[in-house]
N, C-alpha and C positions, 0 to 999 in steps of 0.2 A: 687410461691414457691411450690405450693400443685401439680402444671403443673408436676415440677423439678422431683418432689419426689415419682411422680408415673410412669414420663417412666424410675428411676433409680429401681423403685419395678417391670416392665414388664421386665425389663434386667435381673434382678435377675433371674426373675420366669425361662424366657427362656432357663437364663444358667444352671437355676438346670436341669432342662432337657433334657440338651444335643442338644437343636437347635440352641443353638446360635453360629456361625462360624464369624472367622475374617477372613478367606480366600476361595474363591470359585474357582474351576475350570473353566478353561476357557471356554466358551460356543460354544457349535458344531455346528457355523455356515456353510453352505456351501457356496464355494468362486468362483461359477459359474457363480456370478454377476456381479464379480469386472473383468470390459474387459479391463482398459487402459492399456497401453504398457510402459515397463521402461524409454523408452527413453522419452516418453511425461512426465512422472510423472517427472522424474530428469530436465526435461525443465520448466514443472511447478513451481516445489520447487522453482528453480534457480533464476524464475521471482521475485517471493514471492521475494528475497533478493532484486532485482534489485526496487521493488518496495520501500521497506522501505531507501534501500539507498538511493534514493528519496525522500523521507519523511524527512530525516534527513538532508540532505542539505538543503531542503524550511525553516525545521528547525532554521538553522543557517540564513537562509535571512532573516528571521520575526525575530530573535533573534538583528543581525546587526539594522536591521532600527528601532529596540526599542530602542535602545541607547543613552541614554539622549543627549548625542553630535552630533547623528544623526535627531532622532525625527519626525521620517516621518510614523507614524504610521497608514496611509494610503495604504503603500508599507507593513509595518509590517502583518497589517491584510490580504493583498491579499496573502502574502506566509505564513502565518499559515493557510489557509483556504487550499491551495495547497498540505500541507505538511499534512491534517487530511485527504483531497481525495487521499491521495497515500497512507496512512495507510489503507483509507478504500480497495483501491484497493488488496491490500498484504491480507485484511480478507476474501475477497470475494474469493482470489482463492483460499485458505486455508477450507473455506466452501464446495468452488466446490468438491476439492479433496477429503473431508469427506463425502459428496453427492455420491461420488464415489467410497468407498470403501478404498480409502487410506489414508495415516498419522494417521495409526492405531499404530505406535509406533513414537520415536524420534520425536516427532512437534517439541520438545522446539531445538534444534541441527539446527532448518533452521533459526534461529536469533541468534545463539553465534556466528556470524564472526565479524568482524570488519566491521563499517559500519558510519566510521568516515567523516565527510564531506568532499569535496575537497576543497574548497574553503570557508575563513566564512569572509572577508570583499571586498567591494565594493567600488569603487570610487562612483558610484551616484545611482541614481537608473535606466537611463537607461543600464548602466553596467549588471545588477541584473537582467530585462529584459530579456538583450541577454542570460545571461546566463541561466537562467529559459527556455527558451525557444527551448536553445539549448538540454538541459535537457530533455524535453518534446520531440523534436525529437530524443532522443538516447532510451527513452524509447519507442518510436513507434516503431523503426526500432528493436528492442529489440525483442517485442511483435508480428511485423509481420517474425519474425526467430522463436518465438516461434508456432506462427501457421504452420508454413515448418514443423517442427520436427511433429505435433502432423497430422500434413496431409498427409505427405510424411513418414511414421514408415518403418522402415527396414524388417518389419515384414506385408510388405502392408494392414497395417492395418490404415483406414482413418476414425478418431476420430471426425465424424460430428457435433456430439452436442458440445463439448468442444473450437471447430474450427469456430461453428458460432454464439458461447458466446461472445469468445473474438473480434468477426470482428463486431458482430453487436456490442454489448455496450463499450468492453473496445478500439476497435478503431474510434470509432465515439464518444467517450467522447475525444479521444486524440486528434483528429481533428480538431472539436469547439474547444478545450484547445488551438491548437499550434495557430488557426484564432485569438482566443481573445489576445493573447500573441502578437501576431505582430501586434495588431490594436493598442492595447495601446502602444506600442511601439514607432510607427510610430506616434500616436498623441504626446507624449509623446517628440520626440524629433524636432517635428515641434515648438512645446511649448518653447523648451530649443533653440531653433536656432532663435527664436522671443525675446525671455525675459528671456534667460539665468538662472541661481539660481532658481528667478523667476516663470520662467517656472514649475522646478518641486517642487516648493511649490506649487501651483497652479494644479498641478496635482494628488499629493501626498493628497492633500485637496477633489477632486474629487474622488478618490478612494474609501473614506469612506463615 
């Protein structure tokens, strides 16, 4: 309380004397630094969306196999874990472009679209598979249009560092992604072609 009571008496002191402002001028930075080109930034942003739409659909697959009728909470956890790597993705480029000088205004305006799932139930879980997987390639092929834009600029300008962010980490996480995606898959429906139901209880069980 005695904490409370004395930065409410430093406030005062301030304001009798004319230091205390609720609004400051914007500071005169210079913008010499900030070199990316529009069309990369408006490709970056773009991603950011394409990212979380991703997010939101693992969403709904980890949502689906929580379903007491479904119960496969094996498949549940592998697409929440999916659906929290594609959030993180959408922050990491969101970082970069602050790193960079941009999204110095409007951030909140790259997440008010719609970004409702396509799809939110499944016949089984190799279904849920394909579709994840497919998923994971539309974002690849997403991500290497976005490197075109930020390497090829109209403006010949070839945005190196940002071009070998996304090829070394965010395409070689998409890669090992798309390999683990089709291995369980393939295990997955060799299982179901052996021991039918079965099978993906039995794999659903391994998962976790």
């Amino acid at each position: 309380m005695m904490k409370v009571l004395g930065i409410v008496a430093l406030f005062m002191v301030l304001g009798a004397h004319g230091d205390l402002q609720c609004e400051h001028r914007a500071p005169n930075v210079p913008k010499e630094w900030i070199d990316m080109q529009t069309s990369c930034v408006s490709a970056v942003r773009s991603h950011v969306m394409e990212e979380l739409r991703a997010a939101m659909q693992y969403m709904a697959m980890g949502a689906h196999f929580s379903r007491d009728q479904i119960n496969r909470p094996g498949f549940a956890n592998l697409f929440f874990k999916a659906a929290s790597e594609e959030r993180e993705h959408a922050i990491k480029l969101i970082e970069y472009l602050l790193m960079r000088g941009e999204l110095t205004s409007e951030v909140s305006n790259m997440i008010t679209r719609n970004m409702s799932p396509n799809v939110t139930n499944w016949a089984s879980g190799a279904s849920a598979l394909k579709d994840a997987l497919m998923l994971e390639a539309s974002v690849t092929k997403k991500i290497r249009n976005l490197i075109k834009v930020c390497e090829d600029d109209p403006a010949n300008f070839n945005d190196y560092h940002l071009v070998d962010y996304l090829t070394g980490d965010f395409l070689t996480e998409q890669y090992e992604g798309q390999r683990d995606l089709a291995g369980k898959l393939s295990s997955l429906e060799k299982l179901m072609n052996k021991h039918g139901a079965l099978g993906e209880f039995l794999f659903d069980k391994k998962l976790m």
